[in-house]
C-alpha positions, 0 to 999 in steps of 0.5 A, a space after each residue: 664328663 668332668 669339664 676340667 676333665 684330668 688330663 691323667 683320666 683314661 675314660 677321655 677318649 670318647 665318640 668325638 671328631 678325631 676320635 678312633 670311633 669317628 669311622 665305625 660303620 654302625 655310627 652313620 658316617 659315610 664319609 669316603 676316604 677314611 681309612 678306617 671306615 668299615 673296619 671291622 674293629 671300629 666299633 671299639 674306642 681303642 680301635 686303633 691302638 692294638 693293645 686295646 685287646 682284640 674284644 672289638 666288634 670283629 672280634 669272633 669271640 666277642 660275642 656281640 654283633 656290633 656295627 663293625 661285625 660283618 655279620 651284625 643284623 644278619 644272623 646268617 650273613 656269610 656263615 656256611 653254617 647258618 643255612 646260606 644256599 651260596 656259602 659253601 658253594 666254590 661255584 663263582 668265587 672268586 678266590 677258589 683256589 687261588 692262593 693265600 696271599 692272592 686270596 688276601 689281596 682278593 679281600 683287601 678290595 672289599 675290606 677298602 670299600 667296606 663291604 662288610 657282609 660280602 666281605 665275611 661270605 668271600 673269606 668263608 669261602 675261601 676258607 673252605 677252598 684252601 688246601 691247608 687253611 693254617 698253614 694258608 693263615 700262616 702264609 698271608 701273615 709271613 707274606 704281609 705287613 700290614 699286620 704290623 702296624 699299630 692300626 686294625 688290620 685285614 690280617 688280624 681280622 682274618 684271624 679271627 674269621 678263621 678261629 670262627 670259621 673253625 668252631 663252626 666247621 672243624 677242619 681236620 687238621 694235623 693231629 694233636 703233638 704230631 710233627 705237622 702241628 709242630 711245624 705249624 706252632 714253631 712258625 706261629 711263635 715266630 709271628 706271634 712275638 712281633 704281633 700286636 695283642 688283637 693277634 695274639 688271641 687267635 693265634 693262641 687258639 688256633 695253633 694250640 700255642 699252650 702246648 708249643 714249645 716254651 722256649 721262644 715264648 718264655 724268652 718273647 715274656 722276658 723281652 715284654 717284661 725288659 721293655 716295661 710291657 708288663 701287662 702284655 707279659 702277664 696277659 700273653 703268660 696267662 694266655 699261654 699257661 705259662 706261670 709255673 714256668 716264670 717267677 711270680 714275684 718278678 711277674 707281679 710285683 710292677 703290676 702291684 706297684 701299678 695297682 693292678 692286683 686283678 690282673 694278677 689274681 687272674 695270672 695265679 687262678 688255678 694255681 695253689 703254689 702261686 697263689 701261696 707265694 703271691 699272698 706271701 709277698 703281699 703279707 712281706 709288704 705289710 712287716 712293720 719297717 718295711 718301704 715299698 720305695 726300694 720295691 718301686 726303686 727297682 722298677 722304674 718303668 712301672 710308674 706306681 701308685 703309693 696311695 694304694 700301697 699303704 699298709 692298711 690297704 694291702 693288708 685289707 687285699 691279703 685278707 681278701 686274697 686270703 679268704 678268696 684262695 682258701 690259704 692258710 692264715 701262716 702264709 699272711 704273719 703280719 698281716 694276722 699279727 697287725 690285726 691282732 694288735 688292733 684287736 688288743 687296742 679295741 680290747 684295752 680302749 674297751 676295758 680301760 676307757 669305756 669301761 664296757 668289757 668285762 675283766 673275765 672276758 678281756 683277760 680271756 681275749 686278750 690271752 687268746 690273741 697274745 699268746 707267746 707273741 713276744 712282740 705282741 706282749 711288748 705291745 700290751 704292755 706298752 698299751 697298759 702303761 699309757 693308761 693312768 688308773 693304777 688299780 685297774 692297769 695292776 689288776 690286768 697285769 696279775 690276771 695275764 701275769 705280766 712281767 713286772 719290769 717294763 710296768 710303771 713304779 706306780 702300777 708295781 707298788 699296786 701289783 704288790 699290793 694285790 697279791 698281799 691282799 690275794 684280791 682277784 676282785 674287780 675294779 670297784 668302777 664295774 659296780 654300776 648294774 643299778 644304773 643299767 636296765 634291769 630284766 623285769 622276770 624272775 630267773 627261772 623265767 629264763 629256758 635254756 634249750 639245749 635239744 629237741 625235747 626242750 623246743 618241742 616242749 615250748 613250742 606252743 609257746 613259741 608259735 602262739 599266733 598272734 603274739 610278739 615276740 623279740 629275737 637276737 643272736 649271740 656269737 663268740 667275737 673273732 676280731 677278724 683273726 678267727 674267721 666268721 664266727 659262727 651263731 652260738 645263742 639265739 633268744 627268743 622273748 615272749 610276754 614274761 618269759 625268754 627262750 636261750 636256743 644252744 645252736 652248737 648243740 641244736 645245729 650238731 650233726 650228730 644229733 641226727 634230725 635235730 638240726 632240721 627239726 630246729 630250722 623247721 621251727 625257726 621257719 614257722 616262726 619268721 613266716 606266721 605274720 601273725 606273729 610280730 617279729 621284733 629286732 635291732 638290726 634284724 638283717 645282720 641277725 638273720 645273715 648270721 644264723 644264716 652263715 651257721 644254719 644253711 637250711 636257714 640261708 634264706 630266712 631274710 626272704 621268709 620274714 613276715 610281719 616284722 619291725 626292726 628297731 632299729 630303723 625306728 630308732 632313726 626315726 627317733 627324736 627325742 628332746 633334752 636327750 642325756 649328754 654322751 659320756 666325757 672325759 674319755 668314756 662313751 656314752 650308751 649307743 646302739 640299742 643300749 642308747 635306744 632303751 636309755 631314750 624310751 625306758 630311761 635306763 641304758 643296757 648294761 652291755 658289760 657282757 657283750 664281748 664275752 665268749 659265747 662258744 663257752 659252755 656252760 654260760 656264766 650267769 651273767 651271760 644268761 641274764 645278759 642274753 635274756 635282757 638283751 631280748 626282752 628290753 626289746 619288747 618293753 621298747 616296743 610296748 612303750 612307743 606304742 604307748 606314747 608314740 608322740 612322745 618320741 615324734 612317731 607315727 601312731 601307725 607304729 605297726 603298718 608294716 606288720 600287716 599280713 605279707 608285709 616285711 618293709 622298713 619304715 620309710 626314714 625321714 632324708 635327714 636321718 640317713 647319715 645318722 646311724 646311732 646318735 639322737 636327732 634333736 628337734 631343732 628348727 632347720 640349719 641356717 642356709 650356708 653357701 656350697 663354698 663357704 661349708 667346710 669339712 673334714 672327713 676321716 681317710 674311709 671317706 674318700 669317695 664322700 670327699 670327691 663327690 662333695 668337692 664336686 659340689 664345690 664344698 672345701 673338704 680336707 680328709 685325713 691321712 691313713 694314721 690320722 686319728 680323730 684327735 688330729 681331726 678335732 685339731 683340725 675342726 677346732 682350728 679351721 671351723 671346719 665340721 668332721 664327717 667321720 664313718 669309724 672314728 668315735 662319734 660321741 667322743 669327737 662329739 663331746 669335744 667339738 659340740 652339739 652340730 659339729 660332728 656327722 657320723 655317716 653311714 657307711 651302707 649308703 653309696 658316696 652319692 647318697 651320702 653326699 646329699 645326706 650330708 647337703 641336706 642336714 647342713 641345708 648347703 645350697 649348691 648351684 650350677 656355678 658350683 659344680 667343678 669349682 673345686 679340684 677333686 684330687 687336691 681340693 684347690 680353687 684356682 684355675 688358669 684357662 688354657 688357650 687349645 693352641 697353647 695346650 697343643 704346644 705343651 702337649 708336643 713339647 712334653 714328648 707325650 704321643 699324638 695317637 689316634 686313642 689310649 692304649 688298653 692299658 692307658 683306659 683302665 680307671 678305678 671305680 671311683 675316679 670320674 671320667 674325663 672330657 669327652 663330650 660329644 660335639 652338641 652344644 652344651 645348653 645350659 650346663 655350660 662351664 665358665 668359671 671365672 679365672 684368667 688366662 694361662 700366660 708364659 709369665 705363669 709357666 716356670 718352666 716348659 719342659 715339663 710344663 710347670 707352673 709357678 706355684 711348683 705344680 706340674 701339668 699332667 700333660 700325659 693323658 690328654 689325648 690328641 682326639 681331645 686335642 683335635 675337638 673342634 668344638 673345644 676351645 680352651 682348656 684348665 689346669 688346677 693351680 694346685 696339683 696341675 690336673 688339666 680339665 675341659 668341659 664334657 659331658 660329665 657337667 651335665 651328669 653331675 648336675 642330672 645326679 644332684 638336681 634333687 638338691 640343686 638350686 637353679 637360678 630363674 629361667 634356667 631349666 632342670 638339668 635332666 630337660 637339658 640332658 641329650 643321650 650322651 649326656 645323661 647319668 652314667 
């Protein structure tokens, strides 16, 4: 656990002293006098708080034969159905015929004395020995008031035993709709709005409540809701089935504005009409203007997180709900509209800064994604009057013929002197293919196959055992608006000679065999190891042909004998490497950058982005297509020429021995680098975890936090920052930018050699943060571990004594309960847990930073506890178990936020998770030999 735990972090409450899991039967304790020793429902750390659901180890439908399920260990432990000689037998029990509430007190002796086994067997039989067991289940619960505490209770428990008691033996009760059964619900309605949520479950199933009578229910949703209980709400209507009765925007919209958006996926599953309306919703939040302030002004009682409220997340969850419900992109406007105008700024930074599109194919693009948008058109223009090149700006503007008035004079005077020259040419700054690689064959070397007679015609060609071959795939670009896009191209290069597959036409169903005949042979190949198999980013290809070929959906799993470049090119280092491309444009990258370094041209990639749906294919397509494939093979011949040249193994090719398909194993300095060039240089100068300072780009947070954790001083972007504001902040800080979509070579350019980390985004947070340690040579050490505050990135702290903690914690008003409520426990992934350690020593992970004790001169206020520097304690999540830890004894709060932290077992975790990159001080043994069970990784 995190030892200055936050105090805001639901994973806190923990198996500790106090702890609501101090009495579960499975953990030893035989300590009479607990009250809740041998509760069935110990087992769950939220035992005592009955919004922790009713999934505890009691729990007839949890499945899991916990310490707390009376019939753990003993398959057939009080189960009549399980072939015990005595469960169904009335002879010597002694609760037959006696009624319900005597039956109850019957089980309360053994409940008391945590008899557990006998205790299930008594309450089976007696079960079988009442004349109505429902109306008897009813009778205990109208007859006792136990239930309604906020503790587990024998009640709930027998509720449970009874939904299991009738799975196993159905018990013929009043038929389906009849005047028996609703009797029975109209009196389980009545008990079920006062009952606590490990009620609830039961009662649903056992009296059929979603076919009860909805009145009283609806209006017990709307008193949940009147009273801030909207999880209960949403949980109780879903159970209940009863969402086309209730508003799904006054359902949903304080779950959203708490985050809670799977619980409100869950509420519209199986519900087209909702799920249009919720995704509807969601798109009105994302319209440009609009404040989710007034939304949030409207609930207060829902305590909202803006963070994840941005207008980039929410459109990301439409997208996702979106593909997810199979809904019409028209429910979603402004999200589309959004992505589109994305779009068109990646086009106009393509065309008009790198210079690296084509005029055909952004004019065709561009078209397709305006269309009549008027908002959509003002965009572009704005967009093209930015730009300074006059020339090029007129050309776009004739080609889309744009309205000349909100065009700059100098771009007007330019227009007009296009059209008196009837010029439709392009800007001259496109002449640049003598630069580029050029395709070593001639044109006719070039097969366009387009159907079976033409594969069959070259497959000798294409399956020659022994050769190399390279493979690539082109699509038509959608820019996220189109959905996938599907495989239009597949080239196929051998010695001298390159194959063009027109999947649409191979893949056709109409051409009868042709489609399994076409993957038949694309199997053949990719299987033969014989036959080496050359690409650049070989999986992304093969998921793609995949997606438009399902008879090929496992073609990953069937390659044989194949070398991905790219993964050689992370291995690549190369000396006086070609500067990146300045004063705007960017320089080659990809697998264009990798034939600049090994065959000293870089790959013309101008016709990339064109329309590969597009039949028949210009010429530059085809030329294109083809060179993209055989400038694979030349790259190949040239490092086994020369591996040294490029600091390679001379073994280039063990991973194309029969039965083999591995990546090459690559150098831990080249994780984070997945398209720049790797100098040989001698290795960083140390620098202390402290004194490394970075800033990341607003995509890496989970970096950010894991490097925090190490103690590293990490500044990260807000959502609209771009990477001019992060060269600022480098430039005036001394800080290094680790950024994972911002423009790598152009940050580059601006900040210099060492200066800029492009970061891989395949890699989990942790993986990347030791990239980043070791490519810097950081050296982190035990002390700085927890040094830094992850949530605001401060370094100050004030130690607080338990006493006075306890005295804000009571002052604040916050409750003292046994544990943290269901609903208090849920965490998002990437938060890290709290304090909540075990009582063992600590060993060598113990944390001590040095800092002074918090004073009343330091608080400037009690109530709410705040300090002088404006920050407030965040007293709400520190639970009294912590609270009444007797091995703990001091607290932190963070000066900059008013986090509150203590020591746990996260310290211990972290240390095991980093010790590879660690540095420990003499005598000090490694943390995974200190580690006990409840210490180690999560």
């Amino acid at each position: 656990m995190d030892p200055r735990a936050p105090a805001d972090d639901p994973a806190a409450g923990d198996a500790t002293a106090g702890d609501a899991t101090a009495g579960d039967p499975a953990a030893g304790d035989t300590t009479a006098g607990d009250p809740t020793a041998g509760d069935p429902t110990a087992g769950d750390a939220t035992a005592g708080d009955p919004a922790a659901g009713d999934a505890t180890a009691g729990d007839p439908t949890a499945g899991d034969a916990t310490a707390g399920d009376p019939a753990a260990g003993d398959a057939t432990a009080g189960d009549p159905a399980a072939g015990d000689a005595t469960a169904g037998d009335p002879a010597g029990d002694p609760v037959s015929g006696c009624g319900p509430l005597l039956f109850l007190q019957a089980l309360q002796r053994l409940w008391s004395t945590r008899q557990l086994r006998q205790l299930q067997e008594e309450a089976w039989r007696g079960f079988a020995a009442l004349a109505d067991p429902l109306a008897g289940l009813l009778d205990m619960l109208d007859g006792s008031r136990g239930w309604r505490g906020r503790g587990p209770s024998l009640e709930a428990w027998v509720a449970r035993e009874l939904k299991r008691w009738l799975q196993a033996r159905p018990h013929p009760g009043p038929p389906q709709g009849g005047p028996g059964l609703r009797q029975l619900q109209a009196r389980a309605v009545k008990i079920l709005v006062e009952s606590p949520p490990a009620l609830v479950e039961p009662l649903v199933s056992i009296f059929q409540l979603q076919d009860a009578d909805r009145s009283p229910l609806l209006a017990h949703v709307h008193r949940l809701r009147q009273e801030g209980r909207f999880k209960e709400a949403v949980v109780l209507s879903t159970k209940l089935r009863l969402q086309p009765h209730l508003d799904v925007e006054e359902m949903s919209t304080p779950l959203l504005l708490q985050d809670k958006l799977g619980l409100v996926e869950r509420y519209v599953d199986g519900f087209p009409g909702l799920q249009r309306r919720l995704l509807s919703l969601l798109d009105s939040w994302c319209r440009p203007g609009f404040d989710v302030h007034v939304v949030a002004r409207r609930h207060p009682q829902a305590a909202w997180r803006p963070d994840r409220l941005s207008p980039r997340v929410l459109s990301r969850q439409v997208l996702r709900l979106r593909e997810r419900f199979g809904l019409d992109p028209a429910l979603c406007p402004h999200v589309v509209t959004q992505q589109r105008l994305a779009s068109l700024r990646y086009l106009c930074y393509k065309r008009l800064v790198e210079r690296s599109l084509s005029q055909e194919s952004w004019v065709e693009h561009v078209h397709g994604l305006v269309g009549q948008n008027e908002w959509l058109q003002e965009q572009l223009l704005q967009l093209l009057a930015s730009h300074d090149d006059a020339a090029v700006v007129a050309q776009c503007a004739l080609d889309l013929s744009l309205p000349e008035g909100r065009l700059p004079a100098t771009v007007v005077t330019e227009l007009s002197r296009l059209r008196l020259q009837g010029s439709a040419a392009e800007a001259p700054s496109e002449g640049r293919t003598d630069d580029c690689y050029q395709l070593p064959i001639a044109r006719e070397d070039i097969r366009f196959l387009a159907s079976w007679e033409d594969l069959a015609r070259h497959e000798a060609e294409l399956l020659q055992p022994g050769q190399v071959v390279s493979v690539d795939l082109e699509w038509r670009p959608s820019f996220g608006v189109g959905g996938r896009p599907q495989a239009s191209l597949m080239q196929v290069a051998v010695e001298g000679r390159v194959f063009l597959l027109d999947l649409p036409q191979l893949l056709s169903p109409a051409r009868g065999q042709e489609p399994q005949a076409f993957s038949q042979l694309v199997s053949r190949l990719l299987a033969d190891p014989s036959i080496t198999k050359l690409g650049y980013g070989m999986a992304g290809d093969l998921r793609s042909l995949g997606a438009s070929c399902p008879a090929l959906a496992q073609a990953q799993k069937q390659l044989r004998g194949s070398l991905d470049l790219l993964q050689v090119h992370k291995q690549l280092r190369v000396v006086d490497a070609p500067a990146p491309g300045v004063d705007g444009a960017a320089g080659p990258r990809g697998l264009s950058l990798l034939v600049q370094q090994v065959l000293g041209k870089p790959l013309d990639k101008t016709q990339q982005l064109s329309n590969w749906d597009r039949r028949p294919l210009g010429e530059e397509q085809l030329v294109y297509a083809a060179a993209d494939a055989y400038c694979l093979l030349e790259v190949y011949w040239a490092l086994c020429r020369e591996p040294a040249r490029f600091h390679l193994s001379g073994d280039l090719g063990r991973s194309l021995r029969p039965g083999r398909s591995e990546k090459p194993p690559l150098p831990q300095q080249a994780l984070a680098y997945p398209q720049q060039v790797l100098e040989v240089k001698e290795a960083a100068p140390e620098v202390q975890a402290r004194a490394f300072r970075v800033v990341c780009d607003s995509m890496l947070q989970g970096l950010a936090r894991r490097l925090r954790c190490l103690g590293v001083d990490v500044l990260v972007l807000g959502t609209g920052e771009d990477h001019r504001r992060a060269a600022e902040v480098a430039r005036q800080e001394g800080r290094i930018v680790l950024t994972s979509g911002l423009p790598y070579h152009k940050l580059q350019a601006q900040l210099g050699a060492g200066r800029c980390l492009a970061v891989d985004c395949s890699l989990k947070a942790q993986q990347q943060a030791k990239a980043v340690i070791r490519h810097f040579n950081v050296r982190v050490t035990q002390d700085d571990i927890f040094s830094r505050c992850q949530a605001c990135n401060c370094d100050q702290y004030l130690k607080v004594s338990k006493d006075m903690m306890k005295q804000l914690v009571r002052l604040s008003g916050h409750r003292e309960g046994p544990g943290r409520t269901g609903e208090e426990a849920a965490q998002s992934e990437d938060e890290l847990e709290t304090g909540s350690a075990p009582e063992e020593p600590p060993g060598p992970c113990t944390y001590d930073p040095p800092c002074r004790w918090l004073e009343e001169a330091d608080l400037q206020t009690r109530v709410p506890a705040t300090l002088g520097s404006g920050a407030q304690l965040q007293l709400s999540g520190v639970p009294a178990g912590v609270l009444r830890r007797p091995g703990l004894r001091h607290f932190y709060c963070c000066t900059g936020c008013g986090k509150v932290f203590w020591e746990g077992s996260h310290l211990r975790r972290v240390a095991a998770n980093f010790r590879d990159i660690l540095q420990m001080a003499p005598g000090i043994p490694e943390p995974s030999q200190a580690l006990g069970p409840a210490g180690s990784p999560s």
